[in-house]
VOGU-3710 file (C-alpha; in Angstrom, 3 decimals, decimal comma):
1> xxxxxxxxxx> 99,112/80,227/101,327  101,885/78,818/103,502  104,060/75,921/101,262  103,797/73,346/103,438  107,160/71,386/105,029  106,475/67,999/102,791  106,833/70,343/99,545  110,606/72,107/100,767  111,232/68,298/101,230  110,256/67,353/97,917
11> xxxxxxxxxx> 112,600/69,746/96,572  115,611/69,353/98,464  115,620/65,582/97,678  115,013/66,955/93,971  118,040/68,840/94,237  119,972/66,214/96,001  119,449/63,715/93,362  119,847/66,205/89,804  123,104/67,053/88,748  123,553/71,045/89,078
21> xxxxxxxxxx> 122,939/72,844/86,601  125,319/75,005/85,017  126,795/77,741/87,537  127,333/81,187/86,333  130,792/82,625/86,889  132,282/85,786/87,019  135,902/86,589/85,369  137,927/85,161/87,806  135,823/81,933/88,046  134,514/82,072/91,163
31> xxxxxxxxxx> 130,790/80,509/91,166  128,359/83,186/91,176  125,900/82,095/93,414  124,591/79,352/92,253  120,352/78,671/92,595  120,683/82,225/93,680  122,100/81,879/96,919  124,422/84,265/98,697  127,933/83,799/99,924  126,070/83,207/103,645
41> xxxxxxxxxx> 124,064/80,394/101,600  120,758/82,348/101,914  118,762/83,668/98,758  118,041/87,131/98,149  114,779/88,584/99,645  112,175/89,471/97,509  112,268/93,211/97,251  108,858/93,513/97,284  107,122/93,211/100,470  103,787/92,171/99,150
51> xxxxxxxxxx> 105,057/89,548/96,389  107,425/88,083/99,335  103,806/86,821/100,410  103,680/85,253/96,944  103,791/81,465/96,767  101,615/80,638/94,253  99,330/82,116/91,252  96,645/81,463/88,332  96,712/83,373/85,029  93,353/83,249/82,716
61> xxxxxxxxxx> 93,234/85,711/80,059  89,835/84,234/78,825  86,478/82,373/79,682  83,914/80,374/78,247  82,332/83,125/77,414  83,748/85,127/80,001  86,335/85,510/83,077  84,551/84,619/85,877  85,331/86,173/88,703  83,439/84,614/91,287
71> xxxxxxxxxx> 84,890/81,593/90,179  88,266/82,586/90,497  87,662/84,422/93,253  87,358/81,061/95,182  90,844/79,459/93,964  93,396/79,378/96,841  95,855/81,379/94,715  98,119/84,378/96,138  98,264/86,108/92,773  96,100/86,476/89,976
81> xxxxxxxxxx> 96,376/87,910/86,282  93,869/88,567/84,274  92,546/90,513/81,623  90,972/94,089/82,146  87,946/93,096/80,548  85,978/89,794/80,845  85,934/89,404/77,420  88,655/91,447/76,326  86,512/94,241/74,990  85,969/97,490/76,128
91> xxxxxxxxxx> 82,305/97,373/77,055  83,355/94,090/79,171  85,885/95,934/81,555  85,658/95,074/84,683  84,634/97,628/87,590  86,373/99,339/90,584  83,818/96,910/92,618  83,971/93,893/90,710  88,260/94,102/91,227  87,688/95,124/94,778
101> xxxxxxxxxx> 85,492/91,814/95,035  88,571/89,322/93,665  91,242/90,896/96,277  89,113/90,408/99,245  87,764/87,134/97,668  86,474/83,868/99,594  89,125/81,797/98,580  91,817/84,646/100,232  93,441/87,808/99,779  94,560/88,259/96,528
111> xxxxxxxxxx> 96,815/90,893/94,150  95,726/90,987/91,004  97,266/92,313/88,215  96,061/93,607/84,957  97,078/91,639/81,398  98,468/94,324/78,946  100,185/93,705/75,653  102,640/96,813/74,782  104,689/95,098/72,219  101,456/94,189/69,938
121> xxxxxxxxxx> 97,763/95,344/69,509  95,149/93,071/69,099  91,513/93,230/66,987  88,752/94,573/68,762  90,636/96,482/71,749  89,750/99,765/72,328  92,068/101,561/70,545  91,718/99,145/67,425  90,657/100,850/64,160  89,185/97,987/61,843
131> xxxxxxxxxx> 90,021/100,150/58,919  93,723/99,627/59,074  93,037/95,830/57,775  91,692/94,173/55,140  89,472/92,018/55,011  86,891/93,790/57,345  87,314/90,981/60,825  83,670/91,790/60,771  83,399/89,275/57,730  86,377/87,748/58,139
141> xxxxxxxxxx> 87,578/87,264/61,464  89,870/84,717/60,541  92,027/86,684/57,930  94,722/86,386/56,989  94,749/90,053/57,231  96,862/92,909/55,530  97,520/96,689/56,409  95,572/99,398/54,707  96,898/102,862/53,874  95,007/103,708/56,595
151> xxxxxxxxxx> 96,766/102,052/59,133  99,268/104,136/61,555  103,145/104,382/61,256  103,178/102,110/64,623  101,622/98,930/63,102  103,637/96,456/61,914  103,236/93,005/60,384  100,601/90,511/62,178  101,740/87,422/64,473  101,799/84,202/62,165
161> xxxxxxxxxx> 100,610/82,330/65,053  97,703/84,841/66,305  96,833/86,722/62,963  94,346/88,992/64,881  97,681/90,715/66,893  99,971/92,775/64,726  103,732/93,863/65,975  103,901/97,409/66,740  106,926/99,488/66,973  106,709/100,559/70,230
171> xxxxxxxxxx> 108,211/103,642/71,224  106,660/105,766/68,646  104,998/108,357/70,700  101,480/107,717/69,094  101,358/103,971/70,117  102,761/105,006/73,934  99,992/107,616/73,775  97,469/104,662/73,657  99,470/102,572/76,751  100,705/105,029/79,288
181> xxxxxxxxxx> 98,744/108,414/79,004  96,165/110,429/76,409  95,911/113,806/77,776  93,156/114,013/74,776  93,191/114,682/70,994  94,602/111,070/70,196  94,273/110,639/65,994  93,249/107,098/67,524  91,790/107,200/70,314  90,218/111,064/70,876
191> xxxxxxxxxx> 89,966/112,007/74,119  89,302/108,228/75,866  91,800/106,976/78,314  94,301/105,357/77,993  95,040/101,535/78,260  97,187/102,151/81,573  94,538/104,690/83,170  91,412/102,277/82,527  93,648/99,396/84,439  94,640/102,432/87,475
201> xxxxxxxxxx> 90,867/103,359/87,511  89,860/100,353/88,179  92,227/99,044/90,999  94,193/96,867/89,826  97,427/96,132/91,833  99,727/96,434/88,505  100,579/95,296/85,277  101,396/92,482/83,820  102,939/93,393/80,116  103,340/91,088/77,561
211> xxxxxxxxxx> 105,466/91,143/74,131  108,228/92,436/75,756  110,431/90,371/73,516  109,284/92,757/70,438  112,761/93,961/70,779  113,661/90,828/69,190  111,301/91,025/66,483  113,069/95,055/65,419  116,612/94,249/66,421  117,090/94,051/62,140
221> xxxxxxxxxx> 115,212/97,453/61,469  116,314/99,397/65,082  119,226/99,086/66,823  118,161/100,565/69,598  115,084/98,198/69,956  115,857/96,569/73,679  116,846/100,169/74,779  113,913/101,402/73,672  112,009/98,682/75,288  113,295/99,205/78,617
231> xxxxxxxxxx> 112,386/103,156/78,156  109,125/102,309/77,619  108,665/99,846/80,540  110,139/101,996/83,003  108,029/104,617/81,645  104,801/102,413/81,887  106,101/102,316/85,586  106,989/106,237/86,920  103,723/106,982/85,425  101,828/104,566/87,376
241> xxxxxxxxxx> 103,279/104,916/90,599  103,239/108,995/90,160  99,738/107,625/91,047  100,136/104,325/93,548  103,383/104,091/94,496  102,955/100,264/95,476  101,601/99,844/91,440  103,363/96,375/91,017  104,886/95,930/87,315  105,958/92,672/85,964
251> xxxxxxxxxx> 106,601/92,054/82,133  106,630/88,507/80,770  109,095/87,319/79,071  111,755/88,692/77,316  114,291/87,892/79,697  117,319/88,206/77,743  116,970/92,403/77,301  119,308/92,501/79,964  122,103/90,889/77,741  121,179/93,408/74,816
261> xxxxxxxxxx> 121,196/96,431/76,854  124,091/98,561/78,812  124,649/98,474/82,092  122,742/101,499/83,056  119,767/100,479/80,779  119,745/97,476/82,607  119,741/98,598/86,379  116,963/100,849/85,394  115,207/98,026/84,061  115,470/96,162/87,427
271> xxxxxxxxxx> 114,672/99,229/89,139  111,016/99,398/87,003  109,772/96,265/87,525  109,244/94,217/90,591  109,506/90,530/89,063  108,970/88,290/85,596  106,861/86,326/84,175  108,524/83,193/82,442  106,731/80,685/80,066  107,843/77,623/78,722
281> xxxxxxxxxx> 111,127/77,427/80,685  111,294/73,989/81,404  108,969/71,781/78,983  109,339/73,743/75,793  107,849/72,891/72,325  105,567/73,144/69,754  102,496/71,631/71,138  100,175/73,583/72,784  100,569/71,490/76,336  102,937/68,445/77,777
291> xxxxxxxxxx> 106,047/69,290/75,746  108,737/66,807/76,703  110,988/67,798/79,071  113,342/70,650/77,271  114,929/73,371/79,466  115,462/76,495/78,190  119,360/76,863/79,475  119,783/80,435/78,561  116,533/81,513/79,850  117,113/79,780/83,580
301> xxxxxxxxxx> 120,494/81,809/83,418  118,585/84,940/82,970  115,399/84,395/85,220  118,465/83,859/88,187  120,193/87,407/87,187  116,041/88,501/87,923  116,091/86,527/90,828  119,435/87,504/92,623  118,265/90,903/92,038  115,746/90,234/94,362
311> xxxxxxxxxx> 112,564/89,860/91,810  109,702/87,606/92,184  109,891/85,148/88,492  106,236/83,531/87,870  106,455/80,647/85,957  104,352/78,953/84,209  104,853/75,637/81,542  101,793/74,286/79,769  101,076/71,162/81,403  97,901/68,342/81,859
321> xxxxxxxxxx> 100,493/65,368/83,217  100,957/64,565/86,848  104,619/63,484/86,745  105,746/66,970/84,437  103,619/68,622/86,367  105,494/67,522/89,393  108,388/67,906/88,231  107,894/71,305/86,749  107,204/72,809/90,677  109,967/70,924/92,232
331> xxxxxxxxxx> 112,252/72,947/89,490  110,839/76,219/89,977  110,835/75,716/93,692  114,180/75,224/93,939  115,315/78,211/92,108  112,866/80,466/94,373  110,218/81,062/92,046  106,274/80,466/92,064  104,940/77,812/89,463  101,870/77,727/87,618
341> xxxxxxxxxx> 100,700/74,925/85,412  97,828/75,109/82,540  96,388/75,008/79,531  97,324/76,920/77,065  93,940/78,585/75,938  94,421/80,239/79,814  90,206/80,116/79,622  89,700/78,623/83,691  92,167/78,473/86,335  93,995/75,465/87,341
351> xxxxxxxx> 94,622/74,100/90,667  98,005/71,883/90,093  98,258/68,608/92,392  101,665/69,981/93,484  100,533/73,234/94,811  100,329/73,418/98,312  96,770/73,038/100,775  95,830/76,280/102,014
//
């Protein structure tokens, strides 16, 4: 969708009446270009030639009860993610056809990538063995839940917030097994495929990998957590485009690895992945939707290091108000990047007043 002249209006007058934010300098304070802009005053291309297409996108992990895909299929939107399966669950996965469908969709072209969490595993995936919790979800879905001494060295403690998700230590070669590749005999999984094959087989653009900010979560037991993270994403991505070299990666969140990392680490970060996904950045809090307005000041400095290097950054902030709303895609306009607004729950996508007519 083309972003029509009244919206680059909106945001230049945005700009024109918002004190500037805090400039990034370099030691011998010069301004280091500043809403990502050049020295010629022109922002870095997207690298990407199909995400330079990019200027808008949905993101629905969930449906009530299922992703449909017909109905998303006729949203306006550029970009999609969504989950592998239409209800998360391995009989629900979607098919080469049914993907194929949703990129040559009635509502436009569209790239879609494929929701996968590496830095936690969830209840009733694929790879999930019931028998490393108690009490059996079966009876108790609700929990709280504990490990068993069945459960593997990978598994850690579960996510106060979503107790069906437990924190996994992520580059243990057992738990990568399960993500990138099983060439078969898996103590898990046997000889099914893998969560990165099943997304491959059935045509998804890329990946879009969540929990990146694990490394956070391990900094206290591994020092080499963020290293290890960016290992295991640029891993996810030389195995994927040994296959499709256009396989599109883009991990959410997390954006501060590159302060945690060296430099090398961190160029072969930005060589992995082709952009970042960003929530919460401007209306942060602990509701669910319409935070007040609360920028995340280290986080914008980040997501512009992303940007300068010439990645796409998809935002989205939980939002159901017309002025936030608003306000939220004049922000992320100006800095270059493509802004989503919804509901938490991410069960239907959303089309924003401030996104643009087709």
């Amino acid at each position: 969708m083309r972003w029509r002249l009244k919206y680059l209006m909106a945001s230049l007058a945005f700009l024109s009446g918002c004190a500037q934010p805090g400039n990034s300098r370099d030691a011998d304070g010069e301004n280091r270009n500043a809403f990502n802009f050049n020295s010629a005053g022109e922002r870095p291309a997207i690298s990407n030639e199909r995400l330079r297409a990019v200027n808008d996108w949905a993101y629905q992990l969930q449906g009530d009860p299922a992703i449909d895909l017909e109905a998303l299929g006729r949203t306006p939107f550029d970009l999609v993610v969504i989950d592998y399966s239409r209800d998360g669950r391995e009989n629900g996965a979607f098919s080469t056809g049914e993907i194929t469908g949703l990129k040559s969709s009635s509502g436009g072209a569209k790239i879609v990538l494929a929701y996968m969490s590496i830095g936690e595993a969830e209840i009733g995936r694929f790879y999930f063995n019931n028998a490393w919790i108690r009490p059996d979800p079966n009876v108790n879905p609700d929990g709280p839940f504990t490990l068993t001494s069945s459960a593997p060295s990978f598994l850690a403690a579960p996510n106060p917030n979503f107790p069906d998700n437990f924190k996994v230590r992520y580059w243990e070669p057992r738990w990568q097994q399960i993500i990138i590749h099983n060439p078969g005999g898996h103590p898990d999984i046997s000889d099914s495929a893998a969560y990165l094959d099943r997304i491959l087989a059935a045509g998804f653009d890329g990946v879009y990998l969540d929990i990146i900010d694990a490394f956070e979560f391990f900094a206290d037991e591994r020092d080499s957590a963020a290293a290890d993270m960016v290992t295991f994403v640029a891993a996810i991505a030389d195995y994927a485009r040994a296959q499709r070299p256009d396989f599109i990666v883009v991990p959410q969140n997390g954006s501060g690895i590159i302060a945690e990392v060296a430099t090398d680490a961190r160029a072969r970060y930005f060589a992995a992945i082709n952009g970042i996904g960003a929530e919460d950045t401007f209306y942060f809090g602990d509701a669910d939707e319409n935070n007040p307005f609360n920028p995340q000041t280290a986080t914008v400095e980040f997501l512009r290091e992303f940007r300068q290097a010439g990645l796409t950054v998809l935002a989205i902030d939980y939002l159901a108000q017309r002025a936030a709303i608003d306000d939220f895609y004049a922000r992320a306009r100006a800095e270059g990047w493509v802004p989503y607004a919804s509901v938490r729950a991410l069960d239907r996508p959303i089309v924003n007043p401030s996104q643009p007519p087709d």
